[in-house]
KOLZAMI-854456 format. One record per residue (C-alpha): residue in one letter; x, y, z. Coordinates in Angstrom, 2 decimals, always signed. Layout:
KOLZAMI-854456
NODE  res        u        v        w
NODE    a        X        Y        Z
...
This chain:
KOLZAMI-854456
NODE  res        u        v        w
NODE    x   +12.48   -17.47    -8.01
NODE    x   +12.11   -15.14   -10.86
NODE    x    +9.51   -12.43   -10.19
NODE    x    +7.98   -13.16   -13.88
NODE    x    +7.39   -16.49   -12.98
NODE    x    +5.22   -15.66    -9.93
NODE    x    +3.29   -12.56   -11.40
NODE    x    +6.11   -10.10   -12.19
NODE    x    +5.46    -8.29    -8.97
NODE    x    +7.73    -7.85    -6.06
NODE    x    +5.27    -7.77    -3.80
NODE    x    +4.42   -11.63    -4.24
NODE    x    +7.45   -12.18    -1.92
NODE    x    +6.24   -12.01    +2.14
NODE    x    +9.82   -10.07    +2.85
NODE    x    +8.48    -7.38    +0.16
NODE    x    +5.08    -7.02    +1.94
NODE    x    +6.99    -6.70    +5.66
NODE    x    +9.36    -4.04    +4.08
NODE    x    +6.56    -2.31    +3.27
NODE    x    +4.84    -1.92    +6.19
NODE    x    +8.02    -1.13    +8.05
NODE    x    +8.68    +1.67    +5.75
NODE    x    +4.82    +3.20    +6.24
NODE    x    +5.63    +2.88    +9.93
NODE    x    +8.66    +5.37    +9.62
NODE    x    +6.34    +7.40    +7.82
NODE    x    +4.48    +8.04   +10.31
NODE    x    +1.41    +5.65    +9.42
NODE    x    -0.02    +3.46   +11.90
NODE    x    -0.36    -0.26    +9.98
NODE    x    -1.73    -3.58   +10.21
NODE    x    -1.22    -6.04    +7.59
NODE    x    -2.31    -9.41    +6.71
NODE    x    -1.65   -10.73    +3.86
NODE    x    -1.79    -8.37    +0.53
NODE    x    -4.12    -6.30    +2.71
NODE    x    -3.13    -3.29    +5.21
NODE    x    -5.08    -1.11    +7.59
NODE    x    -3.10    +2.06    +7.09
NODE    x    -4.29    +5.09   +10.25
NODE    x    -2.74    +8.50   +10.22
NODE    x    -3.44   +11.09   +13.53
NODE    x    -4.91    +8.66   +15.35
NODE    x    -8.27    +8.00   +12.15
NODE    x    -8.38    +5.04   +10.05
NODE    x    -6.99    +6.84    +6.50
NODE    x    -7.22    +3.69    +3.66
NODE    x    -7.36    +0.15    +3.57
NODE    x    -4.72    -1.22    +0.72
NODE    x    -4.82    -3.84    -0.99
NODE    x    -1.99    -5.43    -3.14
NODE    x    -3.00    -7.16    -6.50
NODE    x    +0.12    -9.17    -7.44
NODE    x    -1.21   -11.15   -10.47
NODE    x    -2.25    -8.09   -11.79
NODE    x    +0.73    -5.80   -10.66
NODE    x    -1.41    -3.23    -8.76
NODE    x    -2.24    -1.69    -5.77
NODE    x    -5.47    +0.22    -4.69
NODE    x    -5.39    +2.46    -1.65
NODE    x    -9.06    +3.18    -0.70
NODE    x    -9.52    +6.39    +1.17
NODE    x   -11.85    +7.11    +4.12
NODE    x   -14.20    +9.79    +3.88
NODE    x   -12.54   +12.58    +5.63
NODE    x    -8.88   +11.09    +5.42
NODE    x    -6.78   +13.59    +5.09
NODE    x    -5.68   +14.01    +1.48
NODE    x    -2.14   +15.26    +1.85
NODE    x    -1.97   +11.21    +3.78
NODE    x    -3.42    +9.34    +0.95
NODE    x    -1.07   +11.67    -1.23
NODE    x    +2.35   +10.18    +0.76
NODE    x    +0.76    +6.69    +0.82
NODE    x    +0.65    +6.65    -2.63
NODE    x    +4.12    +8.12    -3.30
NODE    x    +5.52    +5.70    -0.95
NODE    x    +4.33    +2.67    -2.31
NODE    x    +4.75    +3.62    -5.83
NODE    x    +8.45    +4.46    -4.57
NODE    x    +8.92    +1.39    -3.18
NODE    x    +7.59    -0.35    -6.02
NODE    x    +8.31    +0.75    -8.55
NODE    x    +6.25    +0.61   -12.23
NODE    x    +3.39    -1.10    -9.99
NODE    x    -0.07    +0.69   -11.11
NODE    x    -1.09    +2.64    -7.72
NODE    x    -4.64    +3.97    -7.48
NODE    x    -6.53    +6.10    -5.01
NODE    x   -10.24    +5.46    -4.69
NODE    x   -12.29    +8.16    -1.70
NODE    x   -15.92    +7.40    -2.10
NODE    x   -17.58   +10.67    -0.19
């Protein structure tokens, strides 16, 4: 199937998604995803919960208060690595 057809995204595809979260867990993140939604911890804290947009070809990554930011920094290099020209954006409401 031809990503334009189902959103342009590559994250539409469930094998997409599970790379993903295999590649946050060798980063070091703790995650638990269902669906377009993970539950990303780093040092033991819940850091962000992410959620994938694939009809509109973005993710947001909302922070924690008091997640570290250097870890939202890597989360958001990571996914824009692994996908990329996907709009990534980091929301921390204090």
């Amino acid at each position: 199937m031809d990503m334009e057809e189902v959103g342009g995204c590559a994250f539409w595809m469930p094998d997409e998604r599970l790379g993903l979260l295999y590649l946050l867990r060798e980063k070091g993140f703790y995650v638990h995803m269902h669906a377009y939604e993970y539950l990303v911890g780093l040092d033991g804290r819940l850091a962000a919960v992410v959620l994938l947009e694939p009809l509109r070809c973005r993710v947001e990554i909302y922070g924690v208060p008091g997640a570290p930011p250097e870890g939202l920094r890597v989360l958001a290099e990571v996914i824009s690595e692994k996908f990329p020209g996907v709009e990534v954006d980091v929301i921390v409401r204090v």
